[in-house]
CHARMM internal coordinates of N, CA and C (Angstrom, degrees):
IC EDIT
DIST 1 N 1 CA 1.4526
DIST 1 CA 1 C 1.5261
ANGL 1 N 1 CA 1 C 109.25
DIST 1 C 2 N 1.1624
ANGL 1 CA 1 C 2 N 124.59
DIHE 1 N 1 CA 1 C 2 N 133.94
DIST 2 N 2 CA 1.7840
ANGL 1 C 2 N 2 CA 137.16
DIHE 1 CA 1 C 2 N 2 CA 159.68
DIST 2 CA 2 C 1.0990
ANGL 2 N 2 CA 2 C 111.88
DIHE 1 C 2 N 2 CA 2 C -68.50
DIST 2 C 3 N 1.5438
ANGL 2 CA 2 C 3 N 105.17
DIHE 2 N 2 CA 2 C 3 N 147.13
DIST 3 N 3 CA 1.4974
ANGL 2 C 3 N 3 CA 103.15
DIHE 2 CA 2 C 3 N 3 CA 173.17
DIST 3 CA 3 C 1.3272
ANGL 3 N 3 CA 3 C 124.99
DIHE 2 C 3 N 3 CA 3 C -96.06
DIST 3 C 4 N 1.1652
ANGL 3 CA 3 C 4 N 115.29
DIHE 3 N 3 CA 3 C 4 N 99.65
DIST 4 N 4 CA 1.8668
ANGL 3 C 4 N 4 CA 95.73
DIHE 3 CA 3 C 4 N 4 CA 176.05
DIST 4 CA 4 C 1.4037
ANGL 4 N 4 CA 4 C 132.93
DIHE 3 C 4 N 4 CA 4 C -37.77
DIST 4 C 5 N 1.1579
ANGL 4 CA 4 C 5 N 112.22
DIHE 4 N 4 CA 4 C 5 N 93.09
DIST 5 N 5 CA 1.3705
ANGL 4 C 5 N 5 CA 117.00
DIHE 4 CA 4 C 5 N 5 CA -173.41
DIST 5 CA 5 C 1.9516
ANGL 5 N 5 CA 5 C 101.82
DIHE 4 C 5 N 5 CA 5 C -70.72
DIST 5 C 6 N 1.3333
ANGL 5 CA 5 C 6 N 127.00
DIHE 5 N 5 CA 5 C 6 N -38.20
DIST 6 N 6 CA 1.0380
ANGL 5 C 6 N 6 CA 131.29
DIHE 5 CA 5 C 6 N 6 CA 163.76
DIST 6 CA 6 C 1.5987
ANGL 6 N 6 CA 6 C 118.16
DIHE 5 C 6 N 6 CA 6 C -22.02
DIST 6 C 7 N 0.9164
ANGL 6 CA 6 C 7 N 132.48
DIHE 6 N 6 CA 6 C 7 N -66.92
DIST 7 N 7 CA 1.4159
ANGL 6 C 7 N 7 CA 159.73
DIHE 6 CA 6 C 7 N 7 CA 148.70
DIST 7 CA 7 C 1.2044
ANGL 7 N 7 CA 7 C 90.81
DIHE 6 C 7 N 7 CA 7 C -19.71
DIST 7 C 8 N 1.2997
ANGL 7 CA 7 C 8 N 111.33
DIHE 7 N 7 CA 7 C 8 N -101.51
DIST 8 N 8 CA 1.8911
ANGL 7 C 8 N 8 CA 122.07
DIHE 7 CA 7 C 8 N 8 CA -177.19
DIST 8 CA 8 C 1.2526
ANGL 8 N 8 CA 8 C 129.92
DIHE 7 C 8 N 8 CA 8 C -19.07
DIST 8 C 9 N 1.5032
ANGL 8 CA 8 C 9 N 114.40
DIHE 8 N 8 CA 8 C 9 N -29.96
DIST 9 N 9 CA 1.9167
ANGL 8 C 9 N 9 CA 126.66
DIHE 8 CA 8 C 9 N 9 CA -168.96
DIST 9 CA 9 C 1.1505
ANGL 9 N 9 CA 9 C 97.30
DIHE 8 C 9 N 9 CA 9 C -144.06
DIST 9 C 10 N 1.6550
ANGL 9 CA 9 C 10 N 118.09
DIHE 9 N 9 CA 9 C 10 N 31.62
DIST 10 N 10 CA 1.8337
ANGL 9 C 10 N 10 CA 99.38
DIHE 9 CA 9 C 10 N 10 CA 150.60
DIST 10 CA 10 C 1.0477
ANGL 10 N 10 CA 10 C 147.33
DIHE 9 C 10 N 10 CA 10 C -79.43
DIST 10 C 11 N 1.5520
ANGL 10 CA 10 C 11 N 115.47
DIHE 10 N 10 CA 10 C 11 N 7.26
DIST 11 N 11 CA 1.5592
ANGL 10 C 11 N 11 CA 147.77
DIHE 10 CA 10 C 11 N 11 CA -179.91
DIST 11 CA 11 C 1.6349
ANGL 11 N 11 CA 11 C 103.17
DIHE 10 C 11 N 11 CA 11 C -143.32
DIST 11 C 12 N 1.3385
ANGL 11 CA 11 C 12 N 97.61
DIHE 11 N 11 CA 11 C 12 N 143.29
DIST 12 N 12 CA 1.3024
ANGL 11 C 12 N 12 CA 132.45
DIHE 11 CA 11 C 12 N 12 CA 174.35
DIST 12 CA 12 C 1.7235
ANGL 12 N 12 CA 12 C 107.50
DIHE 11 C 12 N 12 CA 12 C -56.04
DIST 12 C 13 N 1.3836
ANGL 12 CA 12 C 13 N 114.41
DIHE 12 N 12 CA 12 C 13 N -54.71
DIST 13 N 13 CA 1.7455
ANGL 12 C 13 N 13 CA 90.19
DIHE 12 CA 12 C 13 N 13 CA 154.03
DIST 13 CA 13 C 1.7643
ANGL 13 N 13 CA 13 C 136.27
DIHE 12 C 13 N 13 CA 13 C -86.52
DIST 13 C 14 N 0.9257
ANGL 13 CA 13 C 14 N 85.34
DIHE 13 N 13 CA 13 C 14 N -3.53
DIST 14 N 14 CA 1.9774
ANGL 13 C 14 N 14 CA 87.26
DIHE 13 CA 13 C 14 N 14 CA 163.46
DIST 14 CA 14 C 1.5910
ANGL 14 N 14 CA 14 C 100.20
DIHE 13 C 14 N 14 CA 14 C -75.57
DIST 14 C 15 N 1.3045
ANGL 14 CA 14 C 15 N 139.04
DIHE 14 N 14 CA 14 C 15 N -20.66
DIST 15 N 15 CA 1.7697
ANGL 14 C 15 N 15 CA 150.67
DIHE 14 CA 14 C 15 N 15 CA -153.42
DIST 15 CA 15 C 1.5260
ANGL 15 N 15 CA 15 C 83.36
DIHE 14 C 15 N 15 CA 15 C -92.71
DIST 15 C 16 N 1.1726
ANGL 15 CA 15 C 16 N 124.00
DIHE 15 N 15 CA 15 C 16 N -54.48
DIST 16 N 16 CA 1.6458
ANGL 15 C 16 N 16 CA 139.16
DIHE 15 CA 15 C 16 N 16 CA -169.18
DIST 16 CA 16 C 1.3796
ANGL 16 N 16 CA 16 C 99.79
DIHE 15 C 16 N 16 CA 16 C -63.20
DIST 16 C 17 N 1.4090
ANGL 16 CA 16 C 17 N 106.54
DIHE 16 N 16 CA 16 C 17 N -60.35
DIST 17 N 17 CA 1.7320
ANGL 16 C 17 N 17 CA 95.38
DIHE 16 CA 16 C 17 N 17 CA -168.93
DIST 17 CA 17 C 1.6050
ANGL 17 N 17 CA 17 C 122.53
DIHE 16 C 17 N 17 CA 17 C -54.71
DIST 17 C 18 N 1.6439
ANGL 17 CA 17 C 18 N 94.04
DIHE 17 N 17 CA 17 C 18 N -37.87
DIST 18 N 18 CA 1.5257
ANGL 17 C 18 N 18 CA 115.19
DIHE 17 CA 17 C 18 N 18 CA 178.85
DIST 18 CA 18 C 1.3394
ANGL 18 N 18 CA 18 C 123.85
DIHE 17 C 18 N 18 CA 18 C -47.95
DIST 18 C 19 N 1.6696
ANGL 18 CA 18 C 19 N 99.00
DIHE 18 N 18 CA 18 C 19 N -54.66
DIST 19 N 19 CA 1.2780
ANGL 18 C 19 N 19 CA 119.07
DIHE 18 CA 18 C 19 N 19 CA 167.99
DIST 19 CA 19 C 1.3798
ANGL 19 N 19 CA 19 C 118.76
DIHE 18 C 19 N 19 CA 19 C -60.64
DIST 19 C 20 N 1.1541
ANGL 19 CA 19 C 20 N 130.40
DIHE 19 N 19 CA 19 C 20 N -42.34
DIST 20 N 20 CA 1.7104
ANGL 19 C 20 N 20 CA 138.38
DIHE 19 CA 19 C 20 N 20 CA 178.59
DIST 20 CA 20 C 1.5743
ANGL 20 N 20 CA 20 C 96.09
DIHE 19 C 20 N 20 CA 20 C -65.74
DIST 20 C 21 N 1.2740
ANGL 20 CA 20 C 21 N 138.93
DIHE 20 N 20 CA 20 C 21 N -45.92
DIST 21 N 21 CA 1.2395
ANGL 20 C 21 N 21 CA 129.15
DIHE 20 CA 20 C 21 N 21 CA -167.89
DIST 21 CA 21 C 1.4261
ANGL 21 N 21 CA 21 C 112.91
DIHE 20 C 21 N 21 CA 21 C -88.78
DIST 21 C 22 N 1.3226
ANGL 21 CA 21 C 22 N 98.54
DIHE 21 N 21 CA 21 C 22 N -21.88
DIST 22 N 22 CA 1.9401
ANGL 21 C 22 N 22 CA 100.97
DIHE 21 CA 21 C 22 N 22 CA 173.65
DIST 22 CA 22 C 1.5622
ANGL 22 N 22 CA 22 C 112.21
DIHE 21 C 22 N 22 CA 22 C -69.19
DIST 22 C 23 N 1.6273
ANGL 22 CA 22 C 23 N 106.05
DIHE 22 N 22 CA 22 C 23 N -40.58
DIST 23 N 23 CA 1.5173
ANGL 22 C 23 N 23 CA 95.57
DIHE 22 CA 22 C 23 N 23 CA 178.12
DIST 23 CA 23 C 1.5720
ANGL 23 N 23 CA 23 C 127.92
DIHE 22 C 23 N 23 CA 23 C -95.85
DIST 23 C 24 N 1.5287
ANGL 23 CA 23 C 24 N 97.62
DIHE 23 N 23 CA 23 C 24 N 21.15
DIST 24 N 24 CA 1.4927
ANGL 23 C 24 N 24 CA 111.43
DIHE 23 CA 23 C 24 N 24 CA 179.62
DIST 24 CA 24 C 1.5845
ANGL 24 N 24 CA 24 C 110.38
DIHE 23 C 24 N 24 CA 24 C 81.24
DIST 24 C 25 N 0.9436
ANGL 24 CA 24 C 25 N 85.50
DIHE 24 N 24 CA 24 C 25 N 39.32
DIST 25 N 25 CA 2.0063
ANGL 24 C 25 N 25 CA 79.65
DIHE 24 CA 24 C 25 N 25 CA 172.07
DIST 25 CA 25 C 1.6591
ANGL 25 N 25 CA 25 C 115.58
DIHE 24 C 25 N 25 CA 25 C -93.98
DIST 25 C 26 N 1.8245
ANGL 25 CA 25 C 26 N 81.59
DIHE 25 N 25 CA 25 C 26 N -30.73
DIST 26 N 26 CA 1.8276
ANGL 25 C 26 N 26 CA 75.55
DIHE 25 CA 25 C 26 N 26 CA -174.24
DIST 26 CA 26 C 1.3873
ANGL 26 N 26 CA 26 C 93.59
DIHE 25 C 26 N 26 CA 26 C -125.86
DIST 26 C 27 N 1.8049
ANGL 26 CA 26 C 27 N 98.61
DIHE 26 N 26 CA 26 C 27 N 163.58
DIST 27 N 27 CA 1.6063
ANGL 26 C 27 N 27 CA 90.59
DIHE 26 CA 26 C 27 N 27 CA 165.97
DIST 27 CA 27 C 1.5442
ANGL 27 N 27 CA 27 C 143.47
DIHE 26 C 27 N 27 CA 27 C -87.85
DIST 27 C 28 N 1.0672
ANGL 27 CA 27 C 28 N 144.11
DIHE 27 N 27 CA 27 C 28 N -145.83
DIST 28 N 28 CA 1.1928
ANGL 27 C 28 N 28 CA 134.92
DIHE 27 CA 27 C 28 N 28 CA -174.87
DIST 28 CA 28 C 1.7128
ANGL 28 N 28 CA 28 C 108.31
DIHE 27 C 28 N 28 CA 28 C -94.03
DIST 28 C 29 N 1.8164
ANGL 28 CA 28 C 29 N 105.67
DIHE 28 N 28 CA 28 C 29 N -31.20
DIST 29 N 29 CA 1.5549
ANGL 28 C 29 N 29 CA 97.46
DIHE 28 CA 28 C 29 N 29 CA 167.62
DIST 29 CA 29 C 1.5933
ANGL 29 N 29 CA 29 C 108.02
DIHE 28 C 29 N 29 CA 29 C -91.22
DIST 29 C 30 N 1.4332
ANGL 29 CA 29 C 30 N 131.20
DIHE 29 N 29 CA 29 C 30 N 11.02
DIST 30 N 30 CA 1.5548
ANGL 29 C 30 N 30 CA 115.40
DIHE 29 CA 29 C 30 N 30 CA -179.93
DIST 30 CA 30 C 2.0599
ANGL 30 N 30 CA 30 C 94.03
DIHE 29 C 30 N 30 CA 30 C -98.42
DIST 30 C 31 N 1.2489
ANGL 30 CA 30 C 31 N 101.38
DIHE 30 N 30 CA 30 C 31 N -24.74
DIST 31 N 31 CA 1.4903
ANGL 30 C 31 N 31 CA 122.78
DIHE 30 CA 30 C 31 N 31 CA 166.76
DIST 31 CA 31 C 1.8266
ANGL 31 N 31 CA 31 C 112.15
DIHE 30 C 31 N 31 CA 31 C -37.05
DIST 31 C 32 N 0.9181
ANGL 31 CA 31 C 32 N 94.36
DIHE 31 N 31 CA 31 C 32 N -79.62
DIST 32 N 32 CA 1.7599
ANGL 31 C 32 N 32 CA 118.70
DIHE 31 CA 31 C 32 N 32 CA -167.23
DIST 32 CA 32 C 1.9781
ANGL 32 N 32 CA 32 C 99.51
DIHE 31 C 32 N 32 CA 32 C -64.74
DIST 32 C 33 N 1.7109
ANGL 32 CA 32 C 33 N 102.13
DIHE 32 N 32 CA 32 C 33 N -35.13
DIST 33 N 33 CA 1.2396
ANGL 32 C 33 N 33 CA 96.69
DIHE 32 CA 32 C 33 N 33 CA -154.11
DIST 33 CA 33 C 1.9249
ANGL 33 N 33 CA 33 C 99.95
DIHE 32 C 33 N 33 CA 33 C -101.98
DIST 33 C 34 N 1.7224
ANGL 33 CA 33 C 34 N 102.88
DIHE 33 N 33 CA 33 C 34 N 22.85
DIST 34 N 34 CA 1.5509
ANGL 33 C 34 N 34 CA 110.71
DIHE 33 CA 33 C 34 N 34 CA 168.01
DIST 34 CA 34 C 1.5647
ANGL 34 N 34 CA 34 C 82.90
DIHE 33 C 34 N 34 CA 34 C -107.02
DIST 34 C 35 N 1.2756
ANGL 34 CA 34 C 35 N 159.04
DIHE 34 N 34 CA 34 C 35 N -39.91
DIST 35 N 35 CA 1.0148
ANGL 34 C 35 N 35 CA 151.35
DIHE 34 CA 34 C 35 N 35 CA 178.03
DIST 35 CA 35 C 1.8857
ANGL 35 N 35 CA 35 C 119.53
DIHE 34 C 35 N 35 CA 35 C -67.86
DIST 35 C 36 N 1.1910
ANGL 35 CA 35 C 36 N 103.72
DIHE 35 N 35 CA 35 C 36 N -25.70
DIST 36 N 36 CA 1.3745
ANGL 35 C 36 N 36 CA 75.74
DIHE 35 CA 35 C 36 N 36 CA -170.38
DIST 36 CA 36 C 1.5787
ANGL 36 N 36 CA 36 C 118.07
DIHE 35 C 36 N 36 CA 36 C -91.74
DIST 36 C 37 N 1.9173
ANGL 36 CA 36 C 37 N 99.76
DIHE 36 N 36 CA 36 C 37 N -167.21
DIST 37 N 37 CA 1.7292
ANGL 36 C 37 N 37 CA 104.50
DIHE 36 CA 36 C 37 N 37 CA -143.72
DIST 37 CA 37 C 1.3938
ANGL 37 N 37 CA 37 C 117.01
DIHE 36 C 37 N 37 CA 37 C 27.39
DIST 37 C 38 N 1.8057
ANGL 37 CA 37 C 38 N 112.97
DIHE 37 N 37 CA 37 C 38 N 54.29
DIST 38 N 38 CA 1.3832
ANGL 37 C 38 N 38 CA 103.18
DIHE 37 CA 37 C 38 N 38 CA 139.54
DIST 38 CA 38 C 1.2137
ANGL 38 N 38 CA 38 C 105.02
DIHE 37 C 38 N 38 CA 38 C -135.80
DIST 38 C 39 N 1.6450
ANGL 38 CA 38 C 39 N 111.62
DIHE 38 N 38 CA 38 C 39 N -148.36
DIST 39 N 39 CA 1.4026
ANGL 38 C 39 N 39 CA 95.34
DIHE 38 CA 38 C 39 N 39 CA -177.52
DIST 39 CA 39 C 1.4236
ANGL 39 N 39 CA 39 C 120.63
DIHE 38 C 39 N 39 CA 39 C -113.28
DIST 39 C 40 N 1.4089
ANGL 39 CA 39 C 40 N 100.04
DIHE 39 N 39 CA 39 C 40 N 29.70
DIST 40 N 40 CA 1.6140
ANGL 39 C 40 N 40 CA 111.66
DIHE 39 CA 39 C 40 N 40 CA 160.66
DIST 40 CA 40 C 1.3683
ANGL 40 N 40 CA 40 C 130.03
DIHE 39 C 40 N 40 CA 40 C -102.60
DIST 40 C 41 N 1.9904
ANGL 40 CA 40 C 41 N 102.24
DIHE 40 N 40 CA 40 C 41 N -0.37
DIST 41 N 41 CA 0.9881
ANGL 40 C 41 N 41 CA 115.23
DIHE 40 CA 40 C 41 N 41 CA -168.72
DIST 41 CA 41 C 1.8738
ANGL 41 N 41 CA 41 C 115.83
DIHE 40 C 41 N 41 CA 41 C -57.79
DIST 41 C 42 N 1.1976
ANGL 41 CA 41 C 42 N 94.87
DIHE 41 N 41 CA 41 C 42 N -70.06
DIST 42 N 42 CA 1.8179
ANGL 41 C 42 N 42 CA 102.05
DIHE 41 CA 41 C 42 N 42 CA 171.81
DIST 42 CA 42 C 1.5442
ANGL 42 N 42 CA 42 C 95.83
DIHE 41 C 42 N 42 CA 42 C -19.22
DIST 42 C 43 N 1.2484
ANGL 42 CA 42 C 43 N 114.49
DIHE 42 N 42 CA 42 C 43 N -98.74
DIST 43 N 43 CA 1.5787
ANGL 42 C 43 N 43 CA 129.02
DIHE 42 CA 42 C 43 N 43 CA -158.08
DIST 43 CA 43 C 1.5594
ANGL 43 N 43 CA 43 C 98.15
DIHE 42 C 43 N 43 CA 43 C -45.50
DIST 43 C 44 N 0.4495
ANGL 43 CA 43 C 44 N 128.58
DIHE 43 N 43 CA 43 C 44 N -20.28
DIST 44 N 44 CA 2.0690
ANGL 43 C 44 N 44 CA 131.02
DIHE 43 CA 43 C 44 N 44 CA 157.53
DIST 44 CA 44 C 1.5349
ANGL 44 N 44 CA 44 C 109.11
DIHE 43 C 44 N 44 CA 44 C -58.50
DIST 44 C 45 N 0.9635
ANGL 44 CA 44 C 45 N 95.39
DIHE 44 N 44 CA 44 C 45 N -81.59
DIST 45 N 45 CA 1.9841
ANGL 44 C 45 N 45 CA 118.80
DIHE 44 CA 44 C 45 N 45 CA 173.21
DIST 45 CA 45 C 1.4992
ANGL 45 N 45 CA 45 C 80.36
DIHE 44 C 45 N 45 CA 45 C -36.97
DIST 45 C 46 N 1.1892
ANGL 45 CA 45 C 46 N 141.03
DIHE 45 N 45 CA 45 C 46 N -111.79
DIST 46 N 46 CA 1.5277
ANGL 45 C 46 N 46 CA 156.55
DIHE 45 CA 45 C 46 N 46 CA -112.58
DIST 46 CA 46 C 1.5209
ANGL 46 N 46 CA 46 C 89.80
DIHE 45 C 46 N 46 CA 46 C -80.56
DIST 46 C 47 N 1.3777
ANGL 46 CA 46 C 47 N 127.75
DIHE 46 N 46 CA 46 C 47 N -50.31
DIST 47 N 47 CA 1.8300
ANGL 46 C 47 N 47 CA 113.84
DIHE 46 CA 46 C 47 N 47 CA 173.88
DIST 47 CA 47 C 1.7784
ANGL 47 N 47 CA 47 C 111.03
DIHE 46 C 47 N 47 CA 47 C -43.92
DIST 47 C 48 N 1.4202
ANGL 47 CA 47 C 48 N 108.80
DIHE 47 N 47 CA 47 C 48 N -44.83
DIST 48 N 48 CA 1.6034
ANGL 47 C 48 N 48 CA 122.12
DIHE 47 CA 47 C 48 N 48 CA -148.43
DIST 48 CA 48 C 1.9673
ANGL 48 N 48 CA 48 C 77.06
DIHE 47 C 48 N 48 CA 48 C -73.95
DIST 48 C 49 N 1.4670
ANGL 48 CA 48 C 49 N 121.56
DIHE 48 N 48 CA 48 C 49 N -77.93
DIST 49 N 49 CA 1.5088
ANGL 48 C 49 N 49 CA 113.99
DIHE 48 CA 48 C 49 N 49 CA -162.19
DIST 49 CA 49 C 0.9786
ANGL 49 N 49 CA 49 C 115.29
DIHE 48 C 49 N 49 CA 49 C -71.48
DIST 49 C 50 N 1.5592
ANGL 49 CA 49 C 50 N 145.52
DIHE 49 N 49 CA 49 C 50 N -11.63
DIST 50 N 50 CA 1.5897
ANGL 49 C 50 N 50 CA 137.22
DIHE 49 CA 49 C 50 N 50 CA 143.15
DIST 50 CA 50 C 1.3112
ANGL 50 N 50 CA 50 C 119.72
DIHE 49 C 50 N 50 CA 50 C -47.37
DIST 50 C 51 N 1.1096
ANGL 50 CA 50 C 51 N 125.12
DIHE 50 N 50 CA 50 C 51 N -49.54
DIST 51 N 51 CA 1.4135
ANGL 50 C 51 N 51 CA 130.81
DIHE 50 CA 50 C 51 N 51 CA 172.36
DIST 51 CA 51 C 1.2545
ANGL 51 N 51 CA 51 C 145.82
DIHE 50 C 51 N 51 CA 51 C -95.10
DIST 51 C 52 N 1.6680
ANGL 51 CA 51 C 52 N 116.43
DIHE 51 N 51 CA 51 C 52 N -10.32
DIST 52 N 52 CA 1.4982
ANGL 51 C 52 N 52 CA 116.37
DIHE 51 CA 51 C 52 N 52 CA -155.44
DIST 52 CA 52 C 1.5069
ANGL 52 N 52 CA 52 C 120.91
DIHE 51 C 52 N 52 CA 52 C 60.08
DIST 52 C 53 N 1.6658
ANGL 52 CA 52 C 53 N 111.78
DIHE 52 N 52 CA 52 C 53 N 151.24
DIST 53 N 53 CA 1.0852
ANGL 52 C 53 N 53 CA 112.06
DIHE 52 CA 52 C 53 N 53 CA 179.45
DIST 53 CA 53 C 1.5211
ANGL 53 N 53 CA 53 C 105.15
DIHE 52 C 53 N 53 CA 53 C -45.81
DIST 53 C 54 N 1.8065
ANGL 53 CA 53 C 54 N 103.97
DIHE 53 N 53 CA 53 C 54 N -71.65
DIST 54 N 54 CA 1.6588
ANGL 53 C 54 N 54 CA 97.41
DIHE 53 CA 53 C 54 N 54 CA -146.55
DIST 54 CA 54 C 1.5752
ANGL 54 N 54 CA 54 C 107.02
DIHE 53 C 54 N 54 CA 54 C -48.40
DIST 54 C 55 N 1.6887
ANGL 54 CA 54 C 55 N 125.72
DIHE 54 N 54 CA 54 C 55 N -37.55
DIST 55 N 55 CA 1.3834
ANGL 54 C 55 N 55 CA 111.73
DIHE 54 CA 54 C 55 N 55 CA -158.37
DIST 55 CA 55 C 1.7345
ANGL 55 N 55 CA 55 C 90.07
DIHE 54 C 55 N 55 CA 55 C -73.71
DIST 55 C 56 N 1.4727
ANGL 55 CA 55 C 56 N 146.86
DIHE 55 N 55 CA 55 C 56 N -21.23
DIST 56 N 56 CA 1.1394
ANGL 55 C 56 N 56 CA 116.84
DIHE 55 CA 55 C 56 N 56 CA -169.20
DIST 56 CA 56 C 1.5220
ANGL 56 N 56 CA 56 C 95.69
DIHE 55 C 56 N 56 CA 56 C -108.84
DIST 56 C 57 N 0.8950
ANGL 56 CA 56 C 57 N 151.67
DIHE 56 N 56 CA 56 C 57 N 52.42
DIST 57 N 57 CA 1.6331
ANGL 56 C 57 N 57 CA 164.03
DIHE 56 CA 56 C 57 N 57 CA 78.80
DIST 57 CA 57 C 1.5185
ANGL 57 N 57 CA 57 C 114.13
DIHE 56 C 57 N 57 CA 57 C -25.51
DIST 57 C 58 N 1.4378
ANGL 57 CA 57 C 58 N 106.69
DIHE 57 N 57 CA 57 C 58 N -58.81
DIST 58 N 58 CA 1.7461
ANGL 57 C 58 N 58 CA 105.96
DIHE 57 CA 57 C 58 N 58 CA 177.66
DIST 58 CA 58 C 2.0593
ANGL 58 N 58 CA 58 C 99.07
DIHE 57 C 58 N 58 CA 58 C -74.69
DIST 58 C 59 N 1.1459
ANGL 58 CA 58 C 59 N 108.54
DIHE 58 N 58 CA 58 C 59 N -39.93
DIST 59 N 59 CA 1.7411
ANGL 58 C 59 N 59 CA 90.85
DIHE 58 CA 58 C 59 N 59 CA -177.76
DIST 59 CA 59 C 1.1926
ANGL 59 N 59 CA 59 C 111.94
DIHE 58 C 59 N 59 CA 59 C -67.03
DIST 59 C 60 N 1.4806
ANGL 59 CA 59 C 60 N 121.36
DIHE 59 N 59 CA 59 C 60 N -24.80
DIST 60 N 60 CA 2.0061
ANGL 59 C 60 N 60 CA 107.32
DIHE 59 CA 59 C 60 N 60 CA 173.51
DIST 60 CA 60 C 1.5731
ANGL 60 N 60 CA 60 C 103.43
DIHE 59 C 60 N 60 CA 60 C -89.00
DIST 60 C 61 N 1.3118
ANGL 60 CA 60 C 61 N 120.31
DIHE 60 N 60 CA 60 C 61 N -2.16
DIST 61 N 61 CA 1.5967
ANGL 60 C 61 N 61 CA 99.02
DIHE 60 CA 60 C 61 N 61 CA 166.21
DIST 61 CA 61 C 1.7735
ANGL 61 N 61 CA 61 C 102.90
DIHE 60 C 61 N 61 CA 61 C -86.60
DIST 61 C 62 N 0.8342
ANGL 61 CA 61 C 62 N 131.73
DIHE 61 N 61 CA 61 C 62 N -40.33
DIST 62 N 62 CA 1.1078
ANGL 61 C 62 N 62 CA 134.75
DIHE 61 CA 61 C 62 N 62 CA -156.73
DIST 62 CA 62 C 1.9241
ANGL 62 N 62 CA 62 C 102.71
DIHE 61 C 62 N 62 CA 62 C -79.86
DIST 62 C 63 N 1.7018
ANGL 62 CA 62 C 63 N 99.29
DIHE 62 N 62 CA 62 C 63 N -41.85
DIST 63 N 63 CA 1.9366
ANGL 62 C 63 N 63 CA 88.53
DIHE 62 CA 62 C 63 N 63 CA 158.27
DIST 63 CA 63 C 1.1426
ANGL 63 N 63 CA 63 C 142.50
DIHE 62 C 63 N 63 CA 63 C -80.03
DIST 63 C 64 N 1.6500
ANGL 63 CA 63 C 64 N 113.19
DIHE 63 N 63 CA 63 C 64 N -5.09
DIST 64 N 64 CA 1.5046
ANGL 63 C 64 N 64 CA 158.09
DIHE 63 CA 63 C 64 N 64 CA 162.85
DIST 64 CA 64 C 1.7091
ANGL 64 N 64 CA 64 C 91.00
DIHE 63 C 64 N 64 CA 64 C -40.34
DIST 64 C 65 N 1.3727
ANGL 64 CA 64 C 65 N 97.42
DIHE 64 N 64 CA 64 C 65 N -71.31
DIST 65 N 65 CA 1.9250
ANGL 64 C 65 N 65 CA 124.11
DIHE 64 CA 64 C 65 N 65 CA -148.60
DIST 65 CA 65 C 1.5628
ANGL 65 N 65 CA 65 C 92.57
DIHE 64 C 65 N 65 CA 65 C -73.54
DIST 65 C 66 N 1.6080
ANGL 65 CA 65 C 66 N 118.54
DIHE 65 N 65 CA 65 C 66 N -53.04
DIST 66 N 66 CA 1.4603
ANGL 65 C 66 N 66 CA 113.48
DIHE 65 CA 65 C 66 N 66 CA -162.31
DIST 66 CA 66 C 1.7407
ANGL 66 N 66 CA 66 C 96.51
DIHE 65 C 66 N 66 CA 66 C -88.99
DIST 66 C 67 N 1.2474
ANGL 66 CA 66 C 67 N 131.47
DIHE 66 N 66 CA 66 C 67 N 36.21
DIST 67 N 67 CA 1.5662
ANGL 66 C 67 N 67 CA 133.13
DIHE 66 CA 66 C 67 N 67 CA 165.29
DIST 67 CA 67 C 1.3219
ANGL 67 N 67 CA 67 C 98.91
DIHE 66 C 67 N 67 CA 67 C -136.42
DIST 67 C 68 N 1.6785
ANGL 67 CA 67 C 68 N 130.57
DIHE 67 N 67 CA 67 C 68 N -1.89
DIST 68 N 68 CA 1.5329
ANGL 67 C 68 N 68 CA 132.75
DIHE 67 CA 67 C 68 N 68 CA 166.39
DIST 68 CA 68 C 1.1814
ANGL 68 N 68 CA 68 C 103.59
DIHE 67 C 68 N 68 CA 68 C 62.36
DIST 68 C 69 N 1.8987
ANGL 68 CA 68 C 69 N 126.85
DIHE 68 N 68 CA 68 C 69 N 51.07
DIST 69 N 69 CA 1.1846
ANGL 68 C 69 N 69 CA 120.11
DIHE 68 CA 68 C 69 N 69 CA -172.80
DIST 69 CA 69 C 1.9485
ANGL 69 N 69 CA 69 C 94.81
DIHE 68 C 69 N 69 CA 69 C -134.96
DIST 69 C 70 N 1.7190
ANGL 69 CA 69 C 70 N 99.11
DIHE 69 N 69 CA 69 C 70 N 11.34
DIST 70 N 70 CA 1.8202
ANGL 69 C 70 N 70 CA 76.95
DIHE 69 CA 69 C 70 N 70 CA 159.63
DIST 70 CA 70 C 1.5812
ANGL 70 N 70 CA 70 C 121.96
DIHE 69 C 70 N 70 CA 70 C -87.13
DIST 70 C 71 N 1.0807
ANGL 70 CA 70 C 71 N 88.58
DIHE 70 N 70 CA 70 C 71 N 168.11
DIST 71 N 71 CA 1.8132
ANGL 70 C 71 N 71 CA 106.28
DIHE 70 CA 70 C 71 N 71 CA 167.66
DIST 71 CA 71 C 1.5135
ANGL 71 N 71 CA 71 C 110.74
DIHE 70 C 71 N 71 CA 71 C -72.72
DIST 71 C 72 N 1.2785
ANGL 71 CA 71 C 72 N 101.15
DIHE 71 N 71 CA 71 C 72 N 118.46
DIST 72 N 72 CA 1.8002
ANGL 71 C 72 N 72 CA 105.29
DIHE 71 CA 71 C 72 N 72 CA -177.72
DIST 72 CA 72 C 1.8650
ANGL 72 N 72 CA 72 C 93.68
DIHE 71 C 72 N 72 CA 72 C -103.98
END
COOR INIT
IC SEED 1 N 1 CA 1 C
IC BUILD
């Protein structure tokens, strides 16, 4: 399954959380637990146990970069 990243960065603080957890600011449970009971929660949940933190750390930098929404 893919992750809808759509979902994940449709607001300017879901972009923040993404971004804070891509560059290691937060962890993988402060991650999931700015998402949940909403409706990005699932696709949070299901990125984090399909992949592990570190590999879904490198997939939000890498959907970060190809949506031109890191911090240079």
């Amino acid at each position: 399954m893919t992750t809808d990243w759509s979902t994940l960065l449709k607001t300017k603080r879901n972009v923040s959380v993404v971004s804070n957890f891509a560059e290691g600011n937060i962890s993988g449970r402060q991650f999931y637990s700015k998402f949940a009971n909403t409706d990005s929660g699932g696709t949070a949940r299901t990125l984090l146990r399909e992949h592990g933190v570190t590999q879904a750390r490198s997939l939000a930098r890498k959907a970060l970069s190809r949506r031109s929404l890191t911090k240079n």
